[in-house]
N, C-alpha and C positions, 0 to 999 in steps of 0.2 A: 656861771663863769666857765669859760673854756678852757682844761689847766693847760699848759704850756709843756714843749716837748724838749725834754732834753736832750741835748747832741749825747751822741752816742761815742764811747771811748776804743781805744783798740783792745784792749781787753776786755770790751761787751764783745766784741766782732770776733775777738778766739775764742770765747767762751760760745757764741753761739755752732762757730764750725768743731767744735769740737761735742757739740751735744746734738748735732744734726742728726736727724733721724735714719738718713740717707748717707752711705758712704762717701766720702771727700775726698777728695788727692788735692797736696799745692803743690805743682810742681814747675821747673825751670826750665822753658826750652828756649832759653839764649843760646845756645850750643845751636841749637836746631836751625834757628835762622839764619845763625852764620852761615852755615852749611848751605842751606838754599837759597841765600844769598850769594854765593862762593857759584852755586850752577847756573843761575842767572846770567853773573859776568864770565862763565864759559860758555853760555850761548846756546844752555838748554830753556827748551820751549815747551817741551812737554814731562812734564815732570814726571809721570806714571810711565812712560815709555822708557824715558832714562833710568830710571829705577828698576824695571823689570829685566831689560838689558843684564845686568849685574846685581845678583844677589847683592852682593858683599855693600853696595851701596844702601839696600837697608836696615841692613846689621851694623853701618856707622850711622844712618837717624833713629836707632833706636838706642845706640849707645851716646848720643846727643842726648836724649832726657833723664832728668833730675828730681826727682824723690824730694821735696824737703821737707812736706808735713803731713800725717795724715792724722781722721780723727779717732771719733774711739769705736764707732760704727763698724768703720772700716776693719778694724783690728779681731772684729767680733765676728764679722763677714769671713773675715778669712781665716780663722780658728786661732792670731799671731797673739803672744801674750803680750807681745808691745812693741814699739814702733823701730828699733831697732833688731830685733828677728823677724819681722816681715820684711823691713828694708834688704838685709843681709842672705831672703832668702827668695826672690821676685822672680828667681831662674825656675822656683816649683811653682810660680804664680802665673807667670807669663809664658809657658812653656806650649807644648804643639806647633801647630801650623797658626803663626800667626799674619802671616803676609800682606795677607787678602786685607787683615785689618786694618793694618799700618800702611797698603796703599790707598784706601780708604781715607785714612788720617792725613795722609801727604796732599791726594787731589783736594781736598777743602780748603786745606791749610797755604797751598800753590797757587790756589785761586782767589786767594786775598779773603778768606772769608777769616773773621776774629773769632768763630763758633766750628765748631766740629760735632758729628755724633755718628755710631756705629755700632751694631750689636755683635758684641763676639764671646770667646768662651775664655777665662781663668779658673785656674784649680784652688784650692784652700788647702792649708798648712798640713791639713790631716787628710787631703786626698782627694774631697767632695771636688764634683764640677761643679762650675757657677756660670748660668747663663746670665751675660750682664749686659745690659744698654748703658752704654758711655756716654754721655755729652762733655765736651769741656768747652772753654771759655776764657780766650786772655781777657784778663783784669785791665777794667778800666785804668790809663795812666800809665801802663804797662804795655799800650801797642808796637812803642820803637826798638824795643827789648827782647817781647815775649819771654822776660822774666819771671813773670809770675801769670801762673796760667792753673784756673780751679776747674777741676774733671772732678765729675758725680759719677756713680755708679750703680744702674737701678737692678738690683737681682729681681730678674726674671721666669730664675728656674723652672717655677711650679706653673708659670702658662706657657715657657717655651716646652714645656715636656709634657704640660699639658696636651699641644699642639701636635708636638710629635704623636703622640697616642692617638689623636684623633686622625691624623694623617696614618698612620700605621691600621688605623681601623680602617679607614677608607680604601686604603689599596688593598687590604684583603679583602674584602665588601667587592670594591670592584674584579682582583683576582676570582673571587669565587663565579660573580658574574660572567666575566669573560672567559671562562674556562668550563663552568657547567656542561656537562655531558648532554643537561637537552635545552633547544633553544628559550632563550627568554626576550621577552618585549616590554620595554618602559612605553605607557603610553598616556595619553594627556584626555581622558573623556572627561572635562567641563563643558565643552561648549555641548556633548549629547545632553551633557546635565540640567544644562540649561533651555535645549529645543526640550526635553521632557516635561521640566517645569512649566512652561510656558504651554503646553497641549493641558498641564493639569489645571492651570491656571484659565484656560477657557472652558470649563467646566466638563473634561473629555472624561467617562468615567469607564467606558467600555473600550479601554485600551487594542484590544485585539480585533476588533471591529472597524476602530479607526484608522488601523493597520491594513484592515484587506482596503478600504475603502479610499485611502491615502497611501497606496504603495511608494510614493514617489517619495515620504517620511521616511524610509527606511535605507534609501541611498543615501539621502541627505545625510543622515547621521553618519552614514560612512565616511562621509567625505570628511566631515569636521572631524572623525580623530586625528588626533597628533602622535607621532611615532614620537619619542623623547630619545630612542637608545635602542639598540638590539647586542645578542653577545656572540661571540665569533661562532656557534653550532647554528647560529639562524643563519649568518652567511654560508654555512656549508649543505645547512640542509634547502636551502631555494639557491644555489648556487649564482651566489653573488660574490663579484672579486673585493668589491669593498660597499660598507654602511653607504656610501653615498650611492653606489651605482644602485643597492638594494631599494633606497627610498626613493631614485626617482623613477623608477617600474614597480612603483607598491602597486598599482592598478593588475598589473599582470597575477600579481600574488592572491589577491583578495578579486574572486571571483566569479561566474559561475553561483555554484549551490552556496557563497556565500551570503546573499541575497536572503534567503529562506532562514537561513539558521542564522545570521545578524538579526532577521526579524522574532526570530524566538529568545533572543539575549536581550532586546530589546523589552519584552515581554517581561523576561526575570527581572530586568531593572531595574522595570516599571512598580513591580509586587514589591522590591523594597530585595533583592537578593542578591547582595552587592559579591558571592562567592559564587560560581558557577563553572561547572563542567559539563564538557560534551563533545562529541566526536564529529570534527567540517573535515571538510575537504579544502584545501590551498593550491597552488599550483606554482611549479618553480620556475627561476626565467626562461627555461627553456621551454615549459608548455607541459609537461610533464606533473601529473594530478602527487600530490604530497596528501595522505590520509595521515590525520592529526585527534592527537585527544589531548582538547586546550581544557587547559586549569584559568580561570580570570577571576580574578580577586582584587578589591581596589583597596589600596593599605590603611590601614584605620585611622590614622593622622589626615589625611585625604576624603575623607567619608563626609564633609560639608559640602567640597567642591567637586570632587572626584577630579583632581588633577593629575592623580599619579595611581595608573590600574598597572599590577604586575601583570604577564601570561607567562605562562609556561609551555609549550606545544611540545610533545611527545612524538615519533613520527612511528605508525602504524602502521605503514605502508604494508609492508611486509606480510604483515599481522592479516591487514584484509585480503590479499591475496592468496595468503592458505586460507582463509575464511571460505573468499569465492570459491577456491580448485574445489574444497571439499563441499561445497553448498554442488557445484558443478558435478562430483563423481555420487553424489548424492541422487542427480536428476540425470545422468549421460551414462551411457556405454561406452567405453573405455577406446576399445578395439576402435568403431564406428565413428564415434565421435557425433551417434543419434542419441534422442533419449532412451531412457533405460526401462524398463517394466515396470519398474514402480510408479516412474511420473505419469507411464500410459494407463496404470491401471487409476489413478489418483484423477486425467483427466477424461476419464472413460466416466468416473461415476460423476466427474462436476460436470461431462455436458448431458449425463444422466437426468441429471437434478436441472443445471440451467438452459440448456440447448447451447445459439440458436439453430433453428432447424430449418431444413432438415440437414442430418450429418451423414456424410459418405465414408465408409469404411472401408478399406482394401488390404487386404493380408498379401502379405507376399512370402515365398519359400525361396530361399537359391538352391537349385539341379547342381546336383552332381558333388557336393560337399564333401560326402563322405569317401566317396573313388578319391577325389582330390586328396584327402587327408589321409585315404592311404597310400596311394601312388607316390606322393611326394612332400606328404609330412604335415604335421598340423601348421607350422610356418606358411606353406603356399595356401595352406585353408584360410588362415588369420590375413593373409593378402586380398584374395576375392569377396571376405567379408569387410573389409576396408574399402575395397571397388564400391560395391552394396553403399556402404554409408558414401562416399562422395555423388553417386547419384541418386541420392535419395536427399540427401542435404542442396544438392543444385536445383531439384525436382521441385521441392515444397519448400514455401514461403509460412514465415508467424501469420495467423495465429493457428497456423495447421500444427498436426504434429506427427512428428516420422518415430517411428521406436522399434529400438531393438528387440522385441520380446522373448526369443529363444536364443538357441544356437545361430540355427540359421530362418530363424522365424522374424518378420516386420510387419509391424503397421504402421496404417495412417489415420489417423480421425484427422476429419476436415469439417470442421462447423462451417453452417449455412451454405452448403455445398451441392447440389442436387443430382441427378443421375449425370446431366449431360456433362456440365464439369468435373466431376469425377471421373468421368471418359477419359475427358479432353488431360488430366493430369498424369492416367493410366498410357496415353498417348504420348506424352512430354517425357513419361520413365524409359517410354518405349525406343526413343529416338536419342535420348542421353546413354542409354543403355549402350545403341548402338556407337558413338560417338566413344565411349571409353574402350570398349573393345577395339575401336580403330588404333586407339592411344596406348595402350598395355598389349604387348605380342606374347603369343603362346596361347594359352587355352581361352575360350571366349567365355564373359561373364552370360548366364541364363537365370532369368525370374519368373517364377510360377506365379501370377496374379490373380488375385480373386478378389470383387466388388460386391458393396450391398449401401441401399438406403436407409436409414431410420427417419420418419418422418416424426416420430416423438420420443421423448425419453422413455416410456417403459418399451418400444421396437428395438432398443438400440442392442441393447445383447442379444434378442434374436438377429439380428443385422450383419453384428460379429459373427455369427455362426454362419448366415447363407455366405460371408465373405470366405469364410473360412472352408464350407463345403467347394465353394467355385473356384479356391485355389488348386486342393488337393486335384478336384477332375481335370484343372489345365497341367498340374504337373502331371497326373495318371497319363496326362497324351501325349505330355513331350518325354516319358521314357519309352512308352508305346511306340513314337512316330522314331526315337533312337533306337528301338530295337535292345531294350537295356532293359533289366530289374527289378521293378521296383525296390526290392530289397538292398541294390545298390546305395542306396541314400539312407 
């Protein structure tokens, strides 16, 4: 049998709003209606507009509602020992900026709807904030009145402040992003994730093979990444005015030697080495080389797909630059701007050891240095050995080499060079020679030259020497033919 339901009494219905688990308000807004009824027949249309117009008009629909029950929930929500000190005390309940919420209230309520809801904030007796979601509800039977009208109240404290926290993390997350001192890059490598899988999946097991073999694999993957995000030091350090202008000239950024060394990240990837560092080269929108030492690491939540790879780029620029000068004052003479003695003696014994041959040697002295430096000071001396180096630098091309070896001592090795060219470049010093002396007035630049061939590596130091004897007798002639010295020099 089906037992039979008993109608329910009005004292089952207060007994239940009074034991709801959820806060209850019943309250009265007969008052209320009147009133917006009242703007109606003066010929307001928009009811949020008119209200905003003049405070003072929501501080009379707020003095329109009526308190007449609430339950025991409610009383426990707000710390009130009973329903007469809450009533008496709604000015610490309902206090702050409540506008926003009560114009909220208005436009639902304007718009013919019998339901309202809005999330706003109330204090409790003892202090606490309470974040609450409101719903209310005129009661059925109750439309022509709005007499009686039931408002819940959901405290939401612990996930609105939840929210808050997570939002507070996020904007410092992103703050830290956006303001890092070196650039960073959100970026999206699935889809590389996935051309890798599928190369592993046709049974490719010599990775770096299939790389020299299939160079055109390693553009491709460039193309599929996805930039997600960059932080303002990546706009400054590739000088882009904003994230968009940056991504749509990423081709300019990534390029060049990126090819080679995307091809060995590839590689790492490959081996299963999802953290990687190393030192590329990028270049900024203006064409200007950016030396970088990139951090890439794909974040460990991400490690199925590889959706989300952090980078870091450091810029080095700098860094490599004194690297070069000092790699440079390493192999140059300073004054000259030829190489130095040591990279001459360094490539005296590698074409010792490799040739090719035969190699032509030619010493050179410059006349007259020392009159010079003391007629008129080691300054005018450091100038004509300057002269020296520019036509010595105009004269001989890579992979010959010009070098300062003394004071005022030079050579030249010239691999695979034979007598007759050797001439012919002894010829080319000879005519540049004269061609800078046209160009610098006052005293003329003079070169004591002397030649030899090595047709094999163990000739080559004797070679040095007949170069070195046939300089000396051509300078022995031109102090002879000046009527000067020797001991002048």
């Amino acid at each position: 049998m089906i037992p039979s339901l008993s109608p329910s009494t009005d004292s089952d219905f207060e007994h239940m709003f009074d034991l709801a688990p959820v806060s209850l308000w019943l309250e009265d807004f007969s008052e209320l209606k009147t009133l917006l009824d009242g703007w109606r027949r003066d010929g307001v249309v928009d009811a949020e507009a008119y209200a905003r117009e003049d405070p003072a008009r929501m501080q009379r629909y707020g003095a329109c509602l009526k308190v007449l029950r609430v339950n025991r929930r409610t009383l426990e929500l707000f710390a009130a020992p009973d329903q007469e000190t809450l009533l008496a005390s709604l000015d610490q309940v309902f206090r702050g900026d409540m506008f926003e919420q009560a114009i909220s209230e208005l436009r639902q309520l304007w718009s013919g709807s019998l339901e309202f809801s809005n999330q706003t904030v109330n204090y409790a007796l003892d202090g606490r904030r309470l974040d609450v979601h409101i719903r209310g509800r005129i009661l059925p039977g109750h439309e022509d009145r709005w007499d009686r009208v039931l408002i819940s109240l959901e405290d939401n404290t612990e996930q609105i402040g939840a929210g808050a926290a997570l939002l507070r993390s996020e904007q410092y997350a992103r703050g830290l992003f956006e303001n890092s001192p070196v650039s960073l890059w959100v970026e999206d490598f699935s889809s590389v994730k996935r051309l890798l899988d599928d190369v592993r999946a046709q049974g490719i097991r010599d990775f770096k093979t299939f790389l020299k073999v299939h160079p055109e694999f390693v553009t491709r993957c460039m193309q599929e990444i996805r930039v997600i995000d960059v932080n303002q030091q990546t706009l400054e350090m590739f000088g882009a005015d904003s994230k968009e202008m940056l991504f749509k000239q990423i081709g300019k950024v990534f390029r060049g030697e990126m090819q080679e060394s995307f091809a060995e990240q590839l590689l790492d990837l490959w081996e299963g080495r999802l953290f990687q560092q190393r030192e590329v080269v990028n270049y900024s929108l203006s064409g200007e080389a950016v030396y970088i030492h990139m951090q890439f690491a794909i974040l460990e939540e991400h490690r199925h797909d590889w959706s989300m790879v952090l980078l870091s780029l450091v810029d080095i620029t700098a860094r490599k630059k004194a690297e070069a000068y000092l790699e440079y004052l390493g192999k140059h003479d300073v004054l000259t701007q030829l190489r130095n003695r040591a990279f001459y003696v360094e490539e005296l014994n590698r074409l010792t050891r490799k040739g090719p041959w035969p190699v032509g040697v030619v010493v050179i002295d410059m006349n007259g240095l020392k009159g010079i430096n003391d007629d008129a000071g080691h300054a005018a001396g450091d100038a004509m050995l300057r002269r020296v180096g520019e036509v010595l630098t105009k004269a001989v091309d890579s992979p010959d080499c010009a070098a300062r070896i003394g004071g005022d001592e030079f050579a030249l090795l010239l691999p695979a060079t034979d007598e007759r060219a050797t001439q012919a470049l002894i010829d080319r010093i000879g005519s540049l020679l004269e061609l800078n002396n046209q160009f610098y007035p006052g005293r003329p630049l003079s070169l004591a030259i002397g030649m030899a061939i090595a047709a094999s590596g163990d000739q080559l130091e004797a070679a040095v020497h007949r170069a070195d004897q046939a300089m000396y007798a051509e300078k022995l002639r031109y102090y002879q033919q000046a009527g000067m010295e020797r001991r002048r020099n």
